[in-house]
N, C-alpha and C positions, 0 to 999 in steps of 0.2 A: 480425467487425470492428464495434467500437462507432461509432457517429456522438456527431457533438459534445452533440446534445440527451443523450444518454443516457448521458455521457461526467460524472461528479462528482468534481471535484478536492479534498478535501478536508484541509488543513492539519493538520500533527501534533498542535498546540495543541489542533485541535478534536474530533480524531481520535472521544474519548472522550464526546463530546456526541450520537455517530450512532453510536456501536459501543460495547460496554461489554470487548471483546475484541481486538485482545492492547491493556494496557492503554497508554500513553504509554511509558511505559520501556523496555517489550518493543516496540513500535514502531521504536523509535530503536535497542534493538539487531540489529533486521532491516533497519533502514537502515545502519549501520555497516558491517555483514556482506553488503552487497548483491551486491558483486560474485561471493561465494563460495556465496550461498545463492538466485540465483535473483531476488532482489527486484526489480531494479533495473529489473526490468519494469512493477512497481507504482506506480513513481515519477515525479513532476515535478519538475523544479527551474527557479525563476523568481525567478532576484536568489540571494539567502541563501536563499529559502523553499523547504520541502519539500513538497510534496502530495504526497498518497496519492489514484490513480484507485482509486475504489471497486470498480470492475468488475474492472477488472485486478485486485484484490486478492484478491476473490472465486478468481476466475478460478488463481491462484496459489496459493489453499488446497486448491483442487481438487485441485489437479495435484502438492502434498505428499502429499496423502491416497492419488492414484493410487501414487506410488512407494514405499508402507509394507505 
């Protein structure tokens, strides 16, 4: 379990500024498809805005990679 210190909510917009990977587009289509593909663990939502927890996100690549 993350704690709040180590917990980085980081906006779609900026996504691309700390990740070079997946880029904003592909982003946005693994949010569209959240409900079907697992995401939706990754995610915040506060108003309109979407954050991406970093850790979770991590933490969700992993666990695509286990299932391949």
């Amino acid at each position: 379990m993350t704690t709040l210190q180590e917990t980085k909510l980081i906006p779609v917009s900026d996504w691309g500024k700390h990740h070079s990977w997946p880029p904003q587009g592909g982003l946005r289509h693994l949010i569209f498809h959240e409900e079907t593909n697992g995401f939706s663990h990754c995610i915040r939502r506060v108003g309109r805005r979407v954050l991406i927890d970093e850790v979770k996100f991590f933490e969700w690549v992993e666990k695509q990679n286990e299932n391949n």
